[in-house]
GULOKOL-737700 format. One record per residue (C-alpha): x, y, z; residue in one letter. Coordinates in steps of 0.001 Angstrom, whole numbers, padded with zeros to 6 digits, always signed. Layout:
N
XYZa ...
***
This chain:
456
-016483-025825+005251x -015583-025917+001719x -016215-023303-000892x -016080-024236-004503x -013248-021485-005933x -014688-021333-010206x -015425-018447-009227x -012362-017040-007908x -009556-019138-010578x -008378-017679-014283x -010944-018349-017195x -007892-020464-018726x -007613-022656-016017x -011451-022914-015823x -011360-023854-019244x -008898-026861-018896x -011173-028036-015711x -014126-027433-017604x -012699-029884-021158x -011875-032359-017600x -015175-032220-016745x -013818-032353-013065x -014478-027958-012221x -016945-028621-009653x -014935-031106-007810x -011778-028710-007099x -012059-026936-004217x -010137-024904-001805x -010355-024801+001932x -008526-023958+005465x -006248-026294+006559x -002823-026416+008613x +000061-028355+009239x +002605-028707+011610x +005703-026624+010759x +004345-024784+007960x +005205-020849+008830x +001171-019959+007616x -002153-021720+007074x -001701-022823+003635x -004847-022911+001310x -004579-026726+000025x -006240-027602-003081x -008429-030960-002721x -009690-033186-005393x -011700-035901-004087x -012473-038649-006499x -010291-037661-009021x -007527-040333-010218x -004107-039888-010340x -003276-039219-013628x -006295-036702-013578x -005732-034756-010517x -002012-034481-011863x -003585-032710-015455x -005677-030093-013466x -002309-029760-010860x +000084-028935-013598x -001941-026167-014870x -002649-024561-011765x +001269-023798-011111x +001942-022935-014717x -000848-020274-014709x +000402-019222-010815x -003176-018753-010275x -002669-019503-006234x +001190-020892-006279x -000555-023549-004237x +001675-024547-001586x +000347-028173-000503x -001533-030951-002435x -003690-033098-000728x -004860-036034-003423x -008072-038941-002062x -007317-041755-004108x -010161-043644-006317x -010833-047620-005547x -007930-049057-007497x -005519-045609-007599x -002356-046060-005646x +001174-044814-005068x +002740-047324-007370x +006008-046099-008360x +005229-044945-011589x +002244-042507-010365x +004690-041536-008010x +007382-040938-010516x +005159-038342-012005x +004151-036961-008889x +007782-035917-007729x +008630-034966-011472x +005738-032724-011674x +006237-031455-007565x +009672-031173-007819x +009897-033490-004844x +012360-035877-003834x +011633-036202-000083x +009333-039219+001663x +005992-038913+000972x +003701-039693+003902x +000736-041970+003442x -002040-040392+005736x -005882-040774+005181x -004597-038460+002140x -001188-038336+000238x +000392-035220+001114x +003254-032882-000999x +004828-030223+001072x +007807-029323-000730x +005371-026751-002234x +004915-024728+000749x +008690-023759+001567x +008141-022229-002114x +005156-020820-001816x +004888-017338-002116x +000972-016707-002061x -000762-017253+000760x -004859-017359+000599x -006748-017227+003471x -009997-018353+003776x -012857-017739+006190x -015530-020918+006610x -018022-019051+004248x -017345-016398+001837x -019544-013835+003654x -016220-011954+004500x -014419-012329+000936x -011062-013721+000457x -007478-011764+001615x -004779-012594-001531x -001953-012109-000054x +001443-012048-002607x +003946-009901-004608x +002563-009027-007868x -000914-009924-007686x -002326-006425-008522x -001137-007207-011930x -002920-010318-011818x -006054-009604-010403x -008258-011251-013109x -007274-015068-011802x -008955-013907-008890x -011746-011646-009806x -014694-011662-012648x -014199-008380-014502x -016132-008865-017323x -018332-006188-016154x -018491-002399-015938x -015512-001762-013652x -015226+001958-011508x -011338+002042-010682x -011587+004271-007481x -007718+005679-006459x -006868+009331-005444x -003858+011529-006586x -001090+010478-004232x -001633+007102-005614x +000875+006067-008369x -001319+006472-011332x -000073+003469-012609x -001332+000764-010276x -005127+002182-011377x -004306+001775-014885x -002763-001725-014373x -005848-003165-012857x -008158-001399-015421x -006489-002693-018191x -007281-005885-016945x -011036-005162-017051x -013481-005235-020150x -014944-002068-018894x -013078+000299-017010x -013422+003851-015483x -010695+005028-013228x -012472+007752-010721x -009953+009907-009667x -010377+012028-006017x -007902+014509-004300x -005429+013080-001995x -005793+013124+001870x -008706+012422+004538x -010487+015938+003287x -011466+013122+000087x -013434+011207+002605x -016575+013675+002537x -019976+013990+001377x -018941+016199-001239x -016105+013771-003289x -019096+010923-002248x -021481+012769-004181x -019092+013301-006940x -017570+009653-006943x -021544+008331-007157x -022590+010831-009770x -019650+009010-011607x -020652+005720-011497x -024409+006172-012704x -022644+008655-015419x -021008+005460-016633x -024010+003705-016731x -022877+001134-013845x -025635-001614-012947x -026573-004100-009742x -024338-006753-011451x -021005-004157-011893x -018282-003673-009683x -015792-000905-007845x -012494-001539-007200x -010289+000866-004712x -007132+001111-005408x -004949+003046-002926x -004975+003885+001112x -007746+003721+003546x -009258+006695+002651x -010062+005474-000809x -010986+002401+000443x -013290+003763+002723x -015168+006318+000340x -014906+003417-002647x -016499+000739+000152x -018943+003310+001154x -020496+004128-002518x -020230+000564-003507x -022756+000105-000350x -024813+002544-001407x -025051+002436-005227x -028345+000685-006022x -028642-000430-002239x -024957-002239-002617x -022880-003690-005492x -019731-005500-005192x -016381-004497-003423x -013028-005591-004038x -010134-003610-002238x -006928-003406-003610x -005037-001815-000437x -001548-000180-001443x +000092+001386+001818x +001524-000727+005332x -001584+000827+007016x -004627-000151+004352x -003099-003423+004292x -002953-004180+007927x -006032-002886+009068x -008729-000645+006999x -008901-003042+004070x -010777-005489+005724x -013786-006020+008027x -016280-004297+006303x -015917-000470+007967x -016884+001922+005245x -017528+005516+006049x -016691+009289+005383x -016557+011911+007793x -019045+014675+008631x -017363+017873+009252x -014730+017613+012098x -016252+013993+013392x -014593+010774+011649x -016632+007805+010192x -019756+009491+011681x -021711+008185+008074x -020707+005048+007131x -022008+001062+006576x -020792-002627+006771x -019473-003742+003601x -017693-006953+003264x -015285-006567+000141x -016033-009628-002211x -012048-010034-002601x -008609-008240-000722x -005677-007976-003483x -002402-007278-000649x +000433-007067-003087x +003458-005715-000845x +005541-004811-004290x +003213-001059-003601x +004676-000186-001042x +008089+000389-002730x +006243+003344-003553x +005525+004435-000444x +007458+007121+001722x +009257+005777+004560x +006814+007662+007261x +003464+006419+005888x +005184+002832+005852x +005388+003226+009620x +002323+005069+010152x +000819+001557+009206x +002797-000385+011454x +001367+001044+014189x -001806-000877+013625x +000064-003799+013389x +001835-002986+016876x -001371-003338+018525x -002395-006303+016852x +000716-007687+018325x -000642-005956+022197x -003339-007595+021856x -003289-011097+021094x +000518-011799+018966x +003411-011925+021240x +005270-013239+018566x +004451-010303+016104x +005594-008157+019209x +008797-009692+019038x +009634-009174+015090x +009106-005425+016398x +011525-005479+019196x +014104-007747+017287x +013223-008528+014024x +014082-007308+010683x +011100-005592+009487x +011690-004765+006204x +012609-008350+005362x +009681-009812+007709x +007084-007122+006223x +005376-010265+004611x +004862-012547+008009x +003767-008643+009983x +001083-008291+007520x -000001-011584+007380x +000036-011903+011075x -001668-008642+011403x -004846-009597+008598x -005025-013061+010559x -005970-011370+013954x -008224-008611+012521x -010006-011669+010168x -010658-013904+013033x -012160-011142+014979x -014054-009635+012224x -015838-013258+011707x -016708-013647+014981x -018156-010132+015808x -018857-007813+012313x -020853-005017+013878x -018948-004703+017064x -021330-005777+019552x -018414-008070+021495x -014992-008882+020938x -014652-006480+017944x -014102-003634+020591x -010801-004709+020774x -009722-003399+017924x -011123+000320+019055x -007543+000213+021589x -005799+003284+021101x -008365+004881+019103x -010403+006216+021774x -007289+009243+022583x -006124+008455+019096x -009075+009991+017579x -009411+012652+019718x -005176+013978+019110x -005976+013217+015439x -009359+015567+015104x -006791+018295+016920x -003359+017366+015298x -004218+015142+012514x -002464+015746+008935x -006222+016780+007371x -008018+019038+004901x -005598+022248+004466x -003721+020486+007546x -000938+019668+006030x +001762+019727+008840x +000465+017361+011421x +000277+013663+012573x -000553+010134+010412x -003576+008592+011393x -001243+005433+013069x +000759+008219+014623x -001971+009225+016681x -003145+005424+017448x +000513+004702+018517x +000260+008048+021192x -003317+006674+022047x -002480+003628+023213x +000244+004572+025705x -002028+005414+028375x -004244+002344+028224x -001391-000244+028875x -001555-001091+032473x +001677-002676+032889x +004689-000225+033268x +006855-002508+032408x +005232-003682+028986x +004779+000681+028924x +008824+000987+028584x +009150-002019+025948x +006476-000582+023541x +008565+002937+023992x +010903+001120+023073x +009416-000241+019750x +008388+003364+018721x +012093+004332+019182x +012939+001458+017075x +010440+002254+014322x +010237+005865+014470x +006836+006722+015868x +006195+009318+018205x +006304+008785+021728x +004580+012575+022913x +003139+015023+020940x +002052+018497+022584x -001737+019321+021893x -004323+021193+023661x -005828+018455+026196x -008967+020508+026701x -009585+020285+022686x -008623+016783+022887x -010926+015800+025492x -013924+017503+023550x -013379+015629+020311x -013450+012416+022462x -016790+013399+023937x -018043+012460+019982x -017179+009220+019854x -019207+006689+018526x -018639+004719+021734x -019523+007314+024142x -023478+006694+025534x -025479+007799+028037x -022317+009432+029881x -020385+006806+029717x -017149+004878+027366x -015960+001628+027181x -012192+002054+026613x -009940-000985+025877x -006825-001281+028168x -003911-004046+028093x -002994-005749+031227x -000104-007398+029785x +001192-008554+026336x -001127-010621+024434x -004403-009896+026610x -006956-007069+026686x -009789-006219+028915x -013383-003628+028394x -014010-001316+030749x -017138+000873+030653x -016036+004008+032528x -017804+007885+033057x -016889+010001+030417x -014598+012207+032659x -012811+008846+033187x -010942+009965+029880x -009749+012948+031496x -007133+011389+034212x -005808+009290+030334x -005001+012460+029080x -003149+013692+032195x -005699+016296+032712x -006543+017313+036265x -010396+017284+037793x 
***
């Protein structure tokens, strides 16, 4: 399905496709090729002539509003590829390879340049995911921020990348909340939300988190509660926010001891992933993050899986995250609350949960275990296969995350009795047969103590 992107484009490109009078024909939309490393976003102007499509093209690159990687032009009754058009075209492109005639004309010399990649769900009920180096600086060709603007971030967060997206708003108040998961409490809600109406913010305004996934949590969380919901954009800036909390719509704080007992679905309206942030980052939380990605990779990416056993991953940090937002996207738009196939993403956090509620870096905690530390130990126990059991230990050696951890089981076990998934006696637990596949199982409660090597 296409979606018309005026909204989502810089007011100075508007402005050219506006004085074309061709801005509601320009849209952008899913689409993939055959060799192309990701699903590019294509930009498609149907009914637009040559010379035409090539003013509104032009632009586009100059203002790098999308570095488009692939142009995909309908020619008008009369327009063809004579060669003067398609003098201009390669000028303009940059392209000196065969162009194929299709039911379209296609230029891919584009995408082996392309540095952004965009995707795009079929409606924009789940927001769009910009994924690209330096686009934090550049959020307003993506956003409307001519608005009252609540920069959330929290201490640990280089004060910087705040200020550089509220400078880019007509309105701005940067919110500023203590570092660490003790943030994500009813408390620092209350005082984030007492905020916002302090600076007067409206149905039609906007909050913007800037940091990890506990500010995006708390920011998602107020924004869906703030005049019964306003919008969300997420600007994630560590491995772990980018992979996995910044998207899907999970907002929540904790309640005493229990995480994301109080929470909501909130889609963000827009993702901003710019991996320059994490240059910032210390070299343990940039691991802690991959672990999510690991079990993206578990559970449906053998390829990802691979980077991890072979790969480089600091040079391949752009195709992990990417690959890693692709799974979680798909599943999110299939299943939002997690009454199906959503559960998949709950492997490892079943134990995970329950070591980080005992060991967990948290509150005065300060000595303890990362969040994806905990998910990486959790998910140990629920792969079936022995022999996939000794690659992934394997992969933790290679990264750096923990392969035991002693902890009181007893304590463990107690904190997993509160999980949200735990009903009427009984869990459903995800376990992994073999690489790439997953299975539900609904077992008793005690079931979890055998998983924890606990005796009956």
């Amino acid at each position: 399905m296409l979606k018309n992107i005026s909204p989502l484009i810089s007011p100075s490109l508007l402005k050219i496709l506006a004085e074309m009078g061709h801005g509601d024909e320009i849209v952008f939309s899913d689409a993939h090729f055959p060799g192309h490393t990701f699903n590019p976003t294509v930009l498609r102007a149907d009914g637009l002539g040559a010379d035409a499509l090539l003013a509104a093209v032009i632009p586009l690159f100059e203002l790098d509003a999308y570095a488009t990687p692939v142009i995909m032009m309908a020619p008008v009754p009369g327009d063809s590829l004579d060669p003067a058009v398609e003098a201009k075209y390669r000028k303009a492109l940059n392209y000196d390879g065969e162009i194929e005639q299709m039911e379209r004309y296609a230029f891919y010399e584009r995408a082996k340049k392309a540095y952004a990649v965009v995707i795009t769900g079929e409606t924009a009920k789940y927001g769009n995911i910009i994924l690209k180096k330096g686009a934090l600086e550049n959020l307003y060709q993506f956003a409307r921020l001519d608005r009252r603007v609540a920069v959330v971030t929290d201490a640990g967060v280089p004060a910087e990348y705040a200020q550089r997206v509220a400078d880019q708003c007509r309105d701005a108040k940067i919110i500023t909340v203590p570092q660490g998961e003790a943030s994500k409490s009813m408390k620092i809600l209350e005082s984030v939300l007492r905020q916002m109406l302090e600076f007067n913010m409206g149905r039609g305004d906007l909050v913007i988190a800037v940091g990890g996934g506990v500010v995006g949590d708390l920011a998602g969380f107020a924004a869906s509660i703030y005049m019964r919901g306003i919008d969300f954009i997420n600007c994630p800036t560590t491995t772990l926010s980018m992979i996995d909390s910044s998207i899907g719509g999970k907002t929540a704080v904790d309640l005493g001891e229990t995480k994301n007992i109080v929470g909501s679905f909130w889609q963000p309206k827009l993702v901003i992933v710019d991996p320059s942030t994490l240059a910032t980052l210390p070299r343990r939380q940039y691991i802690n993050g991959l672990a999510e990605s690991v079990k993206a990779s578990l559970l449906a990416d053998p390829e990802l899986f691979a980077i991890f056993e072979k790969g480089d991953i600091d040079e391949q940090i752009g195709e992990i995250i990417y690959r890693s937002l692709r799974f979680k996207k798909s599943i999110v738009e299939q299943d939002e609350t997690e009454h199906g196939m959503r559960k998949a993403l709950n492997f490892g956090h079943t134990i995970g949960h329950g070591i980080e509620a005992v060991k967990g870096v948290k509150g005065r905690r300060t000595v303890g275990l990362y969040h994806g530390e905990c998910v990486a130990l959790g998910m140990l126990p629920m792969i079936e296969s022995k022999a996939l059991q000794k690659r992934v230990r394997a992969v933790y050696r290679r990264l750096g995350l923990p392969l035991r951890t002693a902890y009181n089981k007893d304590k463990v076990y107690a904190e997993m009795l509160h999980d949200k998934k735990a009903q009427g006696g009984q869990i459903t637990v995800i376990k992994v047969p073999g690489l790439g596949c997953w299975r539900a199982e609904t077992i008793p409660v005690e079931g979890l103590r055998p998983l924890l090597g606990m005796e009956d």
